[in-house]
N, C-alpha and C positions, 0 to 999 in steps of 0.2 A: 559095532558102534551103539553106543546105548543113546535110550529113545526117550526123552526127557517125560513128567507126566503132561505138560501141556501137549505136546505133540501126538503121546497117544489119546488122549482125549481127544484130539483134533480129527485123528485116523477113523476112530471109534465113529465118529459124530459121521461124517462122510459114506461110511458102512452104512448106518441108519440111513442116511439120507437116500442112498443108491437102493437099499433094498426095499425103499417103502414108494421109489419112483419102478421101481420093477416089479412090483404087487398091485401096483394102478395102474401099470401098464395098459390090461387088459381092458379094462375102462374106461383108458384113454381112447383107444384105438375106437373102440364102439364106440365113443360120443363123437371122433372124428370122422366114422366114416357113416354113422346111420344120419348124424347130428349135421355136422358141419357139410358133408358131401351133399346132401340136396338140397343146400343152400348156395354153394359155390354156382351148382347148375343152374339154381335160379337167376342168378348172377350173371351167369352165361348169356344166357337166354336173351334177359333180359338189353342185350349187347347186338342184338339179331334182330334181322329182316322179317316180319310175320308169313308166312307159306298161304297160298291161296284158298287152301281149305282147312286151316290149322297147321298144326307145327312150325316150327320156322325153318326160314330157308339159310343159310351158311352166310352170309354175309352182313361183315361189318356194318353194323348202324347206330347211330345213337336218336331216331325218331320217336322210339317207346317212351325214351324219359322225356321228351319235349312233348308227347302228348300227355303229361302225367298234369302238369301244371299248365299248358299250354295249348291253342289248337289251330290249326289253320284252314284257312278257308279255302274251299275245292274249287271256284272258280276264279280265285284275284288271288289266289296265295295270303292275303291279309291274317296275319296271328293278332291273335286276341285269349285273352283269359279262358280256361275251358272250367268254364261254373259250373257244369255239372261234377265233374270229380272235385272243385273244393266244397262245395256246397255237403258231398258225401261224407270228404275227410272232418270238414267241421261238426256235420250233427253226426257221425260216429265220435269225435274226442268230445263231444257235450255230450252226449249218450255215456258215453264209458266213464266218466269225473262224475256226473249226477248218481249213476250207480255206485259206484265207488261212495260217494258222500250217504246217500242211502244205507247200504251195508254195515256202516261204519251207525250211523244211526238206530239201525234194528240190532245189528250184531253186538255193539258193544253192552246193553245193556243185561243182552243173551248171553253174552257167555260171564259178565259178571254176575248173574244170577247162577251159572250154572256153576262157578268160582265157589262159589257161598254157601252151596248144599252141602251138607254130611258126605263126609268120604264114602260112606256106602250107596250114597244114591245118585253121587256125580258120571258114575259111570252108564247108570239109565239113561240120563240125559244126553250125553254123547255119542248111548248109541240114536239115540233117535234124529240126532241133529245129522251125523253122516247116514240114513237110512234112505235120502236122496242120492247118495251117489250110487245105490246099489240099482236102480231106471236107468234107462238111456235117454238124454237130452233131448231129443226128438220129442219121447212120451210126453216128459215133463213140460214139452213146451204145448203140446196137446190138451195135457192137465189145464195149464192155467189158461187155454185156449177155449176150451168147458167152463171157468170160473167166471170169465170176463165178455163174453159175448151176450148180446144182445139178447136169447133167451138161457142165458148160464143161470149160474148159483146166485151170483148178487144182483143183477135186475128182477128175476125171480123174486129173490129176496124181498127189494125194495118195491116192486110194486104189488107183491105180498100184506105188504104192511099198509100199504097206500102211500107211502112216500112218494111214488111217482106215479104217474099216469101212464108214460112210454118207455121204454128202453133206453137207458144212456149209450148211445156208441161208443166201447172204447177198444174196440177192434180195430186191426187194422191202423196204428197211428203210433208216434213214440212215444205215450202214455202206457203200451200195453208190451212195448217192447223194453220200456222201463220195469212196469209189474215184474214182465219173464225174466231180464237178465238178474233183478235183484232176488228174487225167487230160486234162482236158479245158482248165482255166486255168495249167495248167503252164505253157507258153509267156508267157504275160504277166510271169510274174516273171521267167523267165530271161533275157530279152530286154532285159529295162530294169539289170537288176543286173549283165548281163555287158556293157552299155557303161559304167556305173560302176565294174566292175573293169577292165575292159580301158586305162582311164586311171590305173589305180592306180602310183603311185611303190615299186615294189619295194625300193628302197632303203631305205626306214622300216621295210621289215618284217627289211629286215636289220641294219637299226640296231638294234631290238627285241631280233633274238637277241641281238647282239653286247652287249648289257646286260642279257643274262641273263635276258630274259622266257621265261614258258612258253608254251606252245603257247596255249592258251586265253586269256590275256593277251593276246597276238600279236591273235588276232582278234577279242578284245570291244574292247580300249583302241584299236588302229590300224586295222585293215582294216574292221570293223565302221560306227565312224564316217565312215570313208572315204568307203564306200560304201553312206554313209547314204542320198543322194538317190535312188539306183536300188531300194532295197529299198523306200521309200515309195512309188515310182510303181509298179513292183512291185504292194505293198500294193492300193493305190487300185483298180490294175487287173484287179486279182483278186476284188475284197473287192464294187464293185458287179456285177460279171456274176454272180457266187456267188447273191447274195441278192436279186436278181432272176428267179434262172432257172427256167425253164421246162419245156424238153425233157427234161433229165435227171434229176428229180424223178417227171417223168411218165412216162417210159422205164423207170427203176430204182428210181421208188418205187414202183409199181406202182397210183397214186392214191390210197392210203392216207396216206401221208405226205408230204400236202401241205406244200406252201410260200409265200410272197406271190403269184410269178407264176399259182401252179395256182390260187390263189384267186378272184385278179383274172379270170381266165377263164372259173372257173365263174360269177360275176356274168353275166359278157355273155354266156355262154353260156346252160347250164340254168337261171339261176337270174332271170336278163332281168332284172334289176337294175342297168342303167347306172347310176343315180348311185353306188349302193356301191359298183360296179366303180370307175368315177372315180374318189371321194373314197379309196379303199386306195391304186390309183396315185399318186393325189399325197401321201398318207402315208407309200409307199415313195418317193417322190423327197425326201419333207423329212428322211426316215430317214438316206436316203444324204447329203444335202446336211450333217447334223449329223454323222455320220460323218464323213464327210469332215476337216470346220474340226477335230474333237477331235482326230483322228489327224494331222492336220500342223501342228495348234498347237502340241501335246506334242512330235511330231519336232522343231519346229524350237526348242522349249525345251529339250530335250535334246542338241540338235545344238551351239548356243551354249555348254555349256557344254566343248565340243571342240575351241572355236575356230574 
């Protein structure tokens, strides 16, 4: 029976399909079982009775997520709001959106600068922009830990000069956990927004002047939307390592001014509370996951209407 050419086109197509889902296979499997499996157990976990000295014990409960938002009183049962974990979640997502707006601040003019150099010298610049990632975050939170204290580089500095008389404090506080994380996630934005400028059509921006736009015009109306898609991954890439983090909270906040990760920690740690440890982790992964969709639904609603 002969085989029409739609149909072997169709056969053909199906081939491709099967052999490029059996070439990723292997990749699947690794993001399913390194990726998704100590997630599921968090999940697990999270489901469970805490053990008297850590671990949990087998039985069904759902009290972690009620202490997640929630807390009750040891001697009248009374629930009441537990302020302390919202008070965490909230100055971690102001912490994480301030850096994020930051970055986005320092980086973007960085990596348009870096756009704009001679093809032979934009590669100097990049390497020295990723030469932070080649430290460990710990160091780096160390480094700017030396910059910012009370006898660092810039009091020093300043009462060098006679600008100041004493030491500014800025240890120890979310001013210095702002410095670290923005310090420290720089790289992420510059990265992703200087290959979105680096394909930029220079010629629009000269069309721009040449119709009399101003400066500021120039880069909200044309180069802005441009290079919309880099400043979102940008965004993304910045926005969950921020409000997750760890080191530099606990480096430069000095544990007073905790954050999700510090909190998460203290569960498994002092406080041997695996399921509340759990059930916050996957309240920061649904945090992020809703972050996420709102900030690139809006982008790409806003992007539409720039064509």
């Amino acid at each position: 029976m002969a085989i029409s050419p739609a149909e072997a086109s169709e056969i053909v197509r199906k081939k491709d399909i099967r052999s490029r889902w059996l070439l990723s296979a292997p990749a699947l499997i690794l993001i399913a079982v390194a990726g998704v499996g100590p997630l599921l157990i968090v999940v697990v976990y999270s489901f469970l009775a805490p053990g008297n000295y850590g671990d949990v014990k087998w039985e069904f409960s759902t009290e972690a997520w009620f202490n997640v938002l929630l807390s009750r009183d040891i001697f009248d049962d009374t629930v009441t709001l537990a302020d302390a974990h919202l008070s965490i979640f909230l100055r971690s997502i102001q912490l994480a959106i301030v850096t994020t707006v930051l970055c986005v601040v320092f980086g973007f003019p960085t990596a348009y600068f870096i756009a704009t150099r001679p093809i032979h010298t934009r590669q100097i610049w990049l390497f020295l922009i990723t030469i932070p990632f080649w430290t460990n975050m710990l160091i780096r939170a160390f480094a700017i830990q030396e910059v910012i204290r009370n006898e660092g580089i810039v009091n020093s500095l300043l009462m060098g000069l006679g600008l100041i008389a004493a030491p500014i404090p800025m240890m120890f506080s979310d001013f210095a956990i702002l410095v670290g994380m923005t310090y420290v996630f720089l790289p992420l934005m510059v990265l992703p927004l200087y290959a979105s400028i680096d394909k930029l059509d220079f010629r629009l921006i000269e069309a721009a002047y040449d119709l009399y736009a101003s400066r500021f015009n120039v880069l909200m109306r044309v180069i802005v939307p441009l290079v919309k898609p880099g400043l979102i991954a940008g965004s993304i890439l910045v926005f969950i390592p921020a409000l997750s983090s760890y080191v530099i909270p606990r480096v430069l906040g000095g544990g007073k001014n905790l954050m999700i990760g510090n909190l998460i920690e203290l569960q498994f740690g002092q406080g041997r509370n695996w399921p509340l440890g759990a059930s916050l982790s996957v309240t920061l992964v649904i945090i992020v996951l809703f972050a996420m969709l709102y900030y690139v639904r809006n982008a790409s609603r806003s992007g539409g209407t720039h064509g």
